[in-house]
C-alpha positions as a printed Julia matrix, in Angstrom:
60×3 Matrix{Float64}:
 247.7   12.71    7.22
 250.82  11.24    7.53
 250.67   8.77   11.04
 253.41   6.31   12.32
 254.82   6.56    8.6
 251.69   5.52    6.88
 249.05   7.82    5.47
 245.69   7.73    7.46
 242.22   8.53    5.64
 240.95  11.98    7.24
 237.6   13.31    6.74
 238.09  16.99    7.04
 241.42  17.96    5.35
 243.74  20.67    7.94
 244.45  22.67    4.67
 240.5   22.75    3.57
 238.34  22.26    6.62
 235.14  22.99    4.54
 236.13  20.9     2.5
 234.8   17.1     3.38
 236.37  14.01    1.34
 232.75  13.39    0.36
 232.3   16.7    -1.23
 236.13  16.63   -3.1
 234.83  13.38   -4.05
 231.49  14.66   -5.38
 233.67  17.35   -7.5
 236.09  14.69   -9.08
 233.0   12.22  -10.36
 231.79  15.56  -11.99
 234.89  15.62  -13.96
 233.38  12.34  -15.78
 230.47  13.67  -17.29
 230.82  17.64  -17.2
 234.15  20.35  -18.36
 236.09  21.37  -15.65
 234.64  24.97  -15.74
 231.18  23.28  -14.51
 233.47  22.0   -11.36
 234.94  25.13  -11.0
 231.52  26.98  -10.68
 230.38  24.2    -8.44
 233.14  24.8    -5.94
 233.18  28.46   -5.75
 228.75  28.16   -5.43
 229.3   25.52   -2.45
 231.98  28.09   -0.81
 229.54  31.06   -1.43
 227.23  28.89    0.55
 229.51  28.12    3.05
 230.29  31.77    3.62
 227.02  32.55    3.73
 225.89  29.76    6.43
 223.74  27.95    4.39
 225.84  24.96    3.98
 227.38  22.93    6.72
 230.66  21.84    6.85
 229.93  18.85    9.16
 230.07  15.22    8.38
 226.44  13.77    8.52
């Protein structure tokens, strides 16, 4: 987020707001040690989750 002509660390991305910095985070670190068709199957499980209320969104 772009404030007083600096970028400001958000938590919950305006684009994305299921999407927390810890979980992108999470996702990226994956790309270490797995293919990126193991990320890809991770994000689309967590969004089925999401969609089906049995993950939260929140920061806790």
């Amino acid at each position: 987020m772009l404030r007083d002509a600096q970028y400001a660390n958000v938590a919950i991305s305006k684009a994305f707001p299921i999407i927390t910095t810890d979980k992108l985070n999470e996702w990226v670190q994956m790309l270490e040690t797995t293919d990126d068709l193991t990320v890809v199957r991770a994000v689309r499980q967590f969004v089925a989750s999401v969609k089906a209320g049995r993950e939260s969104t929140d920061e806790t």
